[in-house]
C-alpha positions as CSV (number, residue, x, y, z in Angstrom):
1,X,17.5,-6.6,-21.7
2,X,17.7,-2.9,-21.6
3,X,20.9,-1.7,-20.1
4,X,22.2,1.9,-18.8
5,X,25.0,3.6,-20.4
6,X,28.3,2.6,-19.1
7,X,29.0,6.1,-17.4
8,X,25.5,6.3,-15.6
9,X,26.3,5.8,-11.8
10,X,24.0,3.2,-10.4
11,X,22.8,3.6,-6.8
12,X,22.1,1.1,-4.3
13,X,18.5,1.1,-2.8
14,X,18.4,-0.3,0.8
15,X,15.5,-0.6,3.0
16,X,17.1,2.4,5.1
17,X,17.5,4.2,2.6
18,X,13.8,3.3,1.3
19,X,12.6,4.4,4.4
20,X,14.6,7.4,5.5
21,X,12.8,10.3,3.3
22,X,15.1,13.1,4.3
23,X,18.3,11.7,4.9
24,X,17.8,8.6,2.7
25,X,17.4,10.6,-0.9
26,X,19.3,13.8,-0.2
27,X,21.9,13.0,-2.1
28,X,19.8,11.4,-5.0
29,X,17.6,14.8,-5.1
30,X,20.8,16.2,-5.8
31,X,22.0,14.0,-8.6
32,X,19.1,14.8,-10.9
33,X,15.3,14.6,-11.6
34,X,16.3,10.9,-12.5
35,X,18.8,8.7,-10.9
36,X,19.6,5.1,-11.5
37,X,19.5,2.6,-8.9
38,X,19.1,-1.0,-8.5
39,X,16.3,-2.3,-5.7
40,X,17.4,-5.1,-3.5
41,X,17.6,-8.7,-4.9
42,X,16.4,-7.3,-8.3
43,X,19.0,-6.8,-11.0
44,X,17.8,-4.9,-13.6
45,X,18.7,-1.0,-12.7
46,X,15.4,1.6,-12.9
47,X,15.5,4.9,-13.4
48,X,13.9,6.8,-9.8
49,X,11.9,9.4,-9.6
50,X,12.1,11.4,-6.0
51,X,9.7,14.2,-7.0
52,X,6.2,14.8,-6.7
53,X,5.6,16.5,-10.2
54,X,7.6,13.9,-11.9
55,X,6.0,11.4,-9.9
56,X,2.2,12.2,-11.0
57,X,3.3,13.0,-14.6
58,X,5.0,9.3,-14.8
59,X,1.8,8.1,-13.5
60,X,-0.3,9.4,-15.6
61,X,1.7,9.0,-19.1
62,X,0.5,6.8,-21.5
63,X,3.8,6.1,-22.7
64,X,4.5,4.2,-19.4
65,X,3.2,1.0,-18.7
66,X,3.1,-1.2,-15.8
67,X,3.2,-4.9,-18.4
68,X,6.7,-5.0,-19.6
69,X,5.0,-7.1,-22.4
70,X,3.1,-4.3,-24.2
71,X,6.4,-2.7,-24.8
72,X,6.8,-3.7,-28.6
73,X,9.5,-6.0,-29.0
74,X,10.4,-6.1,-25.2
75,X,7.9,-9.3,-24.4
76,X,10.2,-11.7,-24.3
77,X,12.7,-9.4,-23.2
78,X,13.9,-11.4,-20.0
79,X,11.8,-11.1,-16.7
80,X,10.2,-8.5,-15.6
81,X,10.9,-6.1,-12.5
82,X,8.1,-8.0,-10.8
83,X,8.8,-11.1,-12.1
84,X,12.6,-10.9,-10.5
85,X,10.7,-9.3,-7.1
86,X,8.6,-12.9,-6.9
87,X,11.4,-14.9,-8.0
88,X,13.4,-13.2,-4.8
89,X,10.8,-14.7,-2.9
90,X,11.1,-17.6,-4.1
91,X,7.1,-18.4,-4.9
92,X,6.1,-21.3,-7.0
93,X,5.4,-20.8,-10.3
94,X,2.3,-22.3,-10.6
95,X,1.0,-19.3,-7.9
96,X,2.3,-16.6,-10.0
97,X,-1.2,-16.1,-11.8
98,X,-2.5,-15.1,-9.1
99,X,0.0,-12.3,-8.5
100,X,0.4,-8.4,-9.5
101,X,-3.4,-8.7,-11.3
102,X,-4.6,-5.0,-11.9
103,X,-0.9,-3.5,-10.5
104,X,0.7,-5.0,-13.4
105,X,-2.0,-4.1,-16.2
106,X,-3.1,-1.9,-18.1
107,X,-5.3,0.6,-20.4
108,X,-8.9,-1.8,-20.9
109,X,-7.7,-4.8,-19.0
110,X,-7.3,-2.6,-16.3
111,X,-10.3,-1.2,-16.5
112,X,-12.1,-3.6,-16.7
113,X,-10.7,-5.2,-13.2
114,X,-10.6,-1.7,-11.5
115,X,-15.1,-1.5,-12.5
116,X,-15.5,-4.6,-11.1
117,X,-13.9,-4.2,-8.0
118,X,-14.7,-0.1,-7.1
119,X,-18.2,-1.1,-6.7
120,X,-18.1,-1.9,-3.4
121,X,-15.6,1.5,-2.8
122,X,-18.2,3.8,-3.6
123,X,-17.9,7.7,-1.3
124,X,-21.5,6.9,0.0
125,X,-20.6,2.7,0.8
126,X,-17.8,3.8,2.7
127,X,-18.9,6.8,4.4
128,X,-22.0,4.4,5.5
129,X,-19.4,2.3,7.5
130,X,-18.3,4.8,10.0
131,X,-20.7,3.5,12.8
132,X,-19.7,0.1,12.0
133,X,-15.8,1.0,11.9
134,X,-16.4,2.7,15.2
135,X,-18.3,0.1,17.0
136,X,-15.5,-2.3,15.8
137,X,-12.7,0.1,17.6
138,X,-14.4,1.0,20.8
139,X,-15.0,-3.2,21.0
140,X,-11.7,-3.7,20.3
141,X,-10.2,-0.9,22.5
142,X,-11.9,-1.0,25.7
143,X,-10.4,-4.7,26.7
144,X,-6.9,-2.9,26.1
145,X,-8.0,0.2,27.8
146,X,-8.8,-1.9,31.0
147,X,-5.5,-3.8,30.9
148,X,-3.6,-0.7,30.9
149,X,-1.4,-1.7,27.5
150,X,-1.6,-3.2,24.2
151,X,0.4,-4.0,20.9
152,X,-1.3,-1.9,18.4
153,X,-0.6,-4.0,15.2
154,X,-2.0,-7.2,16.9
155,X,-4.4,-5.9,18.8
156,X,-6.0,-3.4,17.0
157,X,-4.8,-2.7,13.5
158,X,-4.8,-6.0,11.8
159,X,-8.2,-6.6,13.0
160,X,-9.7,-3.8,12.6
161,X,-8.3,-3.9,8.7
162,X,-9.1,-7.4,8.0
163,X,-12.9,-7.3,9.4
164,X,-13.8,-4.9,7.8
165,X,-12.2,-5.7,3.9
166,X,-12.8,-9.4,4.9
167,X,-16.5,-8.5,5.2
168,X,-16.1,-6.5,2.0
169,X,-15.1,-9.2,0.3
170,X,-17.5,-11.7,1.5
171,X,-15.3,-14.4,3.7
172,X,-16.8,-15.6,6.7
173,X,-16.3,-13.6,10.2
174,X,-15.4,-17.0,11.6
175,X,-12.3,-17.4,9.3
176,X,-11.2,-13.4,9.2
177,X,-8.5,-14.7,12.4
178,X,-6.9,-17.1,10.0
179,X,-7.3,-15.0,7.1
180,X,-5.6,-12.0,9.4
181,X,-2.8,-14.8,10.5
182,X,-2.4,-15.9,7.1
183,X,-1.7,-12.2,5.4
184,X,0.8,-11.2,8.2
185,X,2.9,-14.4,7.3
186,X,2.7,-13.8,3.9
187,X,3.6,-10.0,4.5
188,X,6.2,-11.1,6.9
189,X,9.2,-11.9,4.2
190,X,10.3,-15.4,5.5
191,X,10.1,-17.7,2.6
192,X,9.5,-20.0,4.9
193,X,5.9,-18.3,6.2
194,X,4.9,-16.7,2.8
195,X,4.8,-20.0,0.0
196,X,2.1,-22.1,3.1
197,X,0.1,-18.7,3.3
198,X,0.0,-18.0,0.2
199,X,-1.2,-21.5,-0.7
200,X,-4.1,-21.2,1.8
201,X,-4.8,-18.0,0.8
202,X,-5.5,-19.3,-2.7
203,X,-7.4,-22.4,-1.2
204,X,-9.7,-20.6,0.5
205,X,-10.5,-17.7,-2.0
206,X,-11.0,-21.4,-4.5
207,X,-13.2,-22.1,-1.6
208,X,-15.1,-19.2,-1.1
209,X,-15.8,-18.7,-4.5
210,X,-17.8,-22.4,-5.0
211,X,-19.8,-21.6,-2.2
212,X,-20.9,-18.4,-2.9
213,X,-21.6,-19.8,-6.7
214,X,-24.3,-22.1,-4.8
215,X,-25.2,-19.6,-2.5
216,X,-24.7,-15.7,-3.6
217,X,-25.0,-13.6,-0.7
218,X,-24.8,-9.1,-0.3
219,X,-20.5,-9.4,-1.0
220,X,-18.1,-8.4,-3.4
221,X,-17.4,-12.4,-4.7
222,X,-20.8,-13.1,-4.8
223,X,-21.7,-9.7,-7.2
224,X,-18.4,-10.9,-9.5
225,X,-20.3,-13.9,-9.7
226,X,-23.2,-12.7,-10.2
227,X,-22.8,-10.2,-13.0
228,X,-20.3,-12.3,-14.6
229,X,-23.1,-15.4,-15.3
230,X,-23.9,-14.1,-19.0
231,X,-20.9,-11.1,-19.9
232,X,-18.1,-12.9,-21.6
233,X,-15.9,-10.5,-19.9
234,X,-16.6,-11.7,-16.8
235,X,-14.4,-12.8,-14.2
236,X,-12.4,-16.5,-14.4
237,X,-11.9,-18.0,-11.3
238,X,-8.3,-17.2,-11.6
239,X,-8.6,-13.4,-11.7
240,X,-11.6,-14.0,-8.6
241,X,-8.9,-15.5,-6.6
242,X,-6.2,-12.8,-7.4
243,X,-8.1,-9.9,-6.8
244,X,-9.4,-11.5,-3.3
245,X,-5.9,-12.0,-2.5
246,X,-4.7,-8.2,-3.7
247,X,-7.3,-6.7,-1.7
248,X,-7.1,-8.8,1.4
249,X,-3.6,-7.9,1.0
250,X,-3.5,-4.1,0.3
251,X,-6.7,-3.9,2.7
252,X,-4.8,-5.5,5.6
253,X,-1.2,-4.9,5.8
254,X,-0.6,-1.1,4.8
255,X,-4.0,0.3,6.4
256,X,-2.8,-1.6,9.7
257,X,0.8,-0.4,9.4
258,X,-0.3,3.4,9.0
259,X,-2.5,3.2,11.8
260,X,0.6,2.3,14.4
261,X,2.7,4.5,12.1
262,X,0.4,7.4,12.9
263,X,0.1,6.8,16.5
264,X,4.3,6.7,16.8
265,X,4.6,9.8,14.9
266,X,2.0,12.0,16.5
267,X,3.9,10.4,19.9
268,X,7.0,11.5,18.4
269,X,5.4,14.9,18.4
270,X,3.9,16.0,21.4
271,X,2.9,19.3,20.5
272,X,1.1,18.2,17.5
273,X,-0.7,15.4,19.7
274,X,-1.4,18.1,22.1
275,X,-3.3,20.4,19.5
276,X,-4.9,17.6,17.9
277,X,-6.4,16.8,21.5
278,X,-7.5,20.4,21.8
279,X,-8.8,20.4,18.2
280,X,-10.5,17.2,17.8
281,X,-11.9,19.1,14.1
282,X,-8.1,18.6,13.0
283,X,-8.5,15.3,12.3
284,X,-9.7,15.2,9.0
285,X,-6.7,17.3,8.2
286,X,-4.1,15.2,10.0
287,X,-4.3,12.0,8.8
288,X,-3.7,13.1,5.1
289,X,-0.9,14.8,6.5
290,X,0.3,11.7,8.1
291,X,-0.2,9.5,5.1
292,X,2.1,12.5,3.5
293,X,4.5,11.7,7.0
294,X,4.3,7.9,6.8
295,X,3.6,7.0,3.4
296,X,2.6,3.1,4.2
297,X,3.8,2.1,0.7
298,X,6.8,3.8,0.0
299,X,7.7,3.0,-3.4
300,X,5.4,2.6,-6.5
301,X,5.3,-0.2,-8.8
302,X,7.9,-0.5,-12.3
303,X,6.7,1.7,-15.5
304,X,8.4,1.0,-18.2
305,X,8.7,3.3,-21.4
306,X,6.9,2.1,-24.4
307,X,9.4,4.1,-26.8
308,X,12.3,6.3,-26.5
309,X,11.6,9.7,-25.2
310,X,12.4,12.8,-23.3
311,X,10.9,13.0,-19.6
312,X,11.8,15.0,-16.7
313,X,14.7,16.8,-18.9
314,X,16.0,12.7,-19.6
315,X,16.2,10.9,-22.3
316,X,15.1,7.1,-21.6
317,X,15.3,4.4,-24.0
318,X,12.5,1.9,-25.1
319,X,11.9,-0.5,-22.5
320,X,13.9,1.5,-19.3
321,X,11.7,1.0,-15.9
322,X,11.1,4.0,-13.8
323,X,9.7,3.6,-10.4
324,X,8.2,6.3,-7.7
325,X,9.6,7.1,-4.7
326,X,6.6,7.9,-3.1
327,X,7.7,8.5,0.4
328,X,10.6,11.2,-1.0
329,X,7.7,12.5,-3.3
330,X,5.8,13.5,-0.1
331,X,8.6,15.0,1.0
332,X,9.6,16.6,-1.9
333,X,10.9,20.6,-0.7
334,X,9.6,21.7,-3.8
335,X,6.0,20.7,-2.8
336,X,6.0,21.1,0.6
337,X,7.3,24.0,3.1
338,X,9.7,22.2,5.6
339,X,8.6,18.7,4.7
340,X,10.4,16.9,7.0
341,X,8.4,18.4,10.1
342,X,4.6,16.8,11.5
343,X,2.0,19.3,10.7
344,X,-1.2,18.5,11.3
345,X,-3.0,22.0,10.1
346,X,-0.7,21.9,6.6
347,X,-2.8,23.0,3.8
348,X,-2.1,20.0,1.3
349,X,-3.5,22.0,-2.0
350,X,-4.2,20.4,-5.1
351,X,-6.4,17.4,-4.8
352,X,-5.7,14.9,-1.5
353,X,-2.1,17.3,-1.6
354,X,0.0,13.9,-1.7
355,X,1.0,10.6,-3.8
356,X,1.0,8.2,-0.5
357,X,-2.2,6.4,-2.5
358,X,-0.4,7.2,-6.1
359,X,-1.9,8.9,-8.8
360,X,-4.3,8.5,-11.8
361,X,-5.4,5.2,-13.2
362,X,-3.8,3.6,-10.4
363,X,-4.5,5.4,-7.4
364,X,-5.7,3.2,-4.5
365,X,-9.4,1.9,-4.6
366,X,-9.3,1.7,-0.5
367,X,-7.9,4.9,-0.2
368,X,-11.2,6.4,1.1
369,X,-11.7,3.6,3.3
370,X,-7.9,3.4,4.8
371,X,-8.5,7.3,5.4
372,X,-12.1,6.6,7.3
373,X,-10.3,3.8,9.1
374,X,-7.3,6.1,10.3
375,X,-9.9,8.9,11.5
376,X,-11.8,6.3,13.5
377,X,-8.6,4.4,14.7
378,X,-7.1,7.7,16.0
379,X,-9.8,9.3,17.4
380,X,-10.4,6.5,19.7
381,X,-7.3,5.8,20.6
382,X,-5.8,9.4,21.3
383,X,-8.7,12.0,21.5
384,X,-10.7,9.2,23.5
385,X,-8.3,8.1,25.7
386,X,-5.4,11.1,25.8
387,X,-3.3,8.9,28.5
388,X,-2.1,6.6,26.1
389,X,1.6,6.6,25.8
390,X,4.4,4.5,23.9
391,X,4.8,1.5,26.3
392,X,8.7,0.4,25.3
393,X,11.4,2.9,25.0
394,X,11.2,4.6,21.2
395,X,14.9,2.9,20.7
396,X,13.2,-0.3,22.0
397,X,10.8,-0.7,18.8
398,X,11.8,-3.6,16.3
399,X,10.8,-3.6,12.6
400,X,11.2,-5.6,9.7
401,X,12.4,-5.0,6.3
402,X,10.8,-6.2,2.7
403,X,12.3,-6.0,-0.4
404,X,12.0,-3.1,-2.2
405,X,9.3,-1.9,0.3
406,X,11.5,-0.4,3.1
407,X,11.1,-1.0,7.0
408,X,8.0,-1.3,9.0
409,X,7.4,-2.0,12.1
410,X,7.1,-4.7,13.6
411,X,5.0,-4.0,16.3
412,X,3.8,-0.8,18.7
413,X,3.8,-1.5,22.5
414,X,1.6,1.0,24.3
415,X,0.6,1.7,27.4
416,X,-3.0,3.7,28.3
């Protein structure tokens, strides 16, 4: 395998330091555009990138790509960064196929996936669910509202995230509970929790997909299903079942962990709570600021150079990984005027002005759908009812770490 040079200093990731995007990659900025580090329970050192113009160039170079295989000579190279991230989780082998599908390919194949599945993401689709998402909320809320507290992860976030993707996607309302229970186990990091859900994750997606085969109906499944009946490149029943799971994951877990995410840090900031109160018309500005804030996925998936080459002043060698920071990339002080600070009116510039989705060929099919959720959420929640307030003290709140993902919390306690 591809190995650094013997006087490159390697740093440590941590989930702290994953997480912390001021204090935590200070002292990498200052190393250089590139630094090497190993991520935890993985091995094989990558090269990371902590700013947002490296960032999006990386992500949108051809000579990067996310299958270590279709680096010539490198396929049987020894495992891949995702294939050491899956055997630190200790997953069976025979599940693996249904893992990393779209996020780990490439140029056609990707494509071809990403068509298939954007579909049902379309600006107008979305935009269309705003009454539903807020019907949803205000049923959700007003129970809480009455009781005078809540958990915001259990209690709103996950299901607001997983009936709405889950509906998407065609499962059944009736089994969206389990579905929800079975993606926060798998999302949890206990070995023990994720191998079970993960095997009736893929049961049920097996499941689903028979029954909508006899019995089509107005869903994502059922149109894969549908179109795929005479195209040769249509969907196997594997890929089905891995895309269901990567979008009931990625529509679930981070859309629910901004959502408490952006209520702690607008409570973290009273005067920017305050003026988003006053100026309810902010709102569409502040949550892409606050995806720049929180950035729910913090780090970006392994690239890894097809030949040797120059980037970001660097030379890399054939087969070297390099992976995005993309919380320090929205905090980059070379993109941003005093990122570390909440600021709800900041002008983000160039396109959505941030990398919290990623970039190019890759960037986030739900993004326009975790944004629309967010406005809703927040709206309802701290416009609607401007006596909510955090219900533990802020040293109080407990969180979880996953490899190679940072810390999250673990849950938001509020009181209304």
């Amino acid at each position: 395998m591809t190995t650094t040079s013997p006087e490159t200093e390697i740093f440590a990731l941590t989930s702290e330091l994953v997480s912390d995007p001021v204090r935590g990659y200070l002292e990498l900025r200052r190393q250089a555009p590139l630094v090497r580090v190993t991520l935890p329970d993985i091995e094989t050192p990558v090269w990371l990138i902590t700013g947002q113009e490296h960032a999006k160039a990386a992500l949108s170079d051809p000579r990067f790509v996310r299958d270590q295989g279709k680096v010539p000579g490198l396929a049987d190279d020894g495992p891949s960064i995702a294939e050491q991230m899956i055997e630190a989780y200790g997953l069976p082998a025979d599940y693996r196929d249904y893992l990393g599908i779209m996020v780990l390919s490439d140029g056609p194949e990707h494509s071809r996936l990403r068509n298939l599945v954007t579909k049902s993401f379309t600006a107008r689709r979305i935009n269309a669910l705003r009454p539903r998402l807020q019907e949803i909320t205000r049923e959700l809320v007003a129970p809480l509202a009455d009781a005078r507290k809540a958990e915001l992860l259990e209690d709103v976030g996950y299901p607001l995230a997983s009936t709405v993707i889950c509906a998407l996607i065609g499962i059944d309302a009736s089994d969206v509970p389990q579905m929800r229970t079975w993606i926060r186990e798998y999302a949890s990091g206990d070995i023990e929790l994720v191998i079970p859900a993960l095997r009736n994750m893929v049961e049920h997606s097996k499941d689903l997909i028979a029954r909508r085969s006899l019995e089509p109906a107005d869903d994502l499944v059922s149109g894969w299903i549908i179109s795929g009946k005479d195209d040769p490149d249509g969907l196997s029943e594997t890929e089905m079942v891995a895309l269901i799971l990567l979008l009931i994951n990625t529509g679930i877990t981070p859309p629910a962990l901004f959502i408490a995410s952006s209520v702690l840090a607008l409570l973290d900031h009273p005067e920017q709570l305050a003026r988003l109160r006053a100026e309810p018309e902010l709102l569409g500005r502040a949550v892409p600021e606050l995806l720049r804030y929180t950035s729910p996925v913090p780090m970006g998936a392994p690239l890894y150079a097809t030949e040797d080459l120059e980037f970001a002043g660097m030379p890399l060698k054939k087969g070297e990984a390099v992976t995005s920071a993309l919380l320090a990339a929205n905090f980059d002080p070379d993109e941003y005027q005093a990122p570390e600070g909440l600021d709800i009116t900041r002008e983000m510039g160039r396109g959505v002005g941030h990398v919290a989705f990623g970039h190019s060929a890759h960037y986030c099919i739900g993004a326009a759908l975790a944004r629309l959720e967010a406005e809703v959420v927040l709206d309802e929640l701290l416009i609607q009812h401007p006596q909510l307030t955090l219900g533990v003290a802020r040293e109080d709140l407990e969180y979880f770490d996953l490899p190679g993902e940072g810390r999250h919390l673990r849950g938001l306690p509020v009181a209304f």
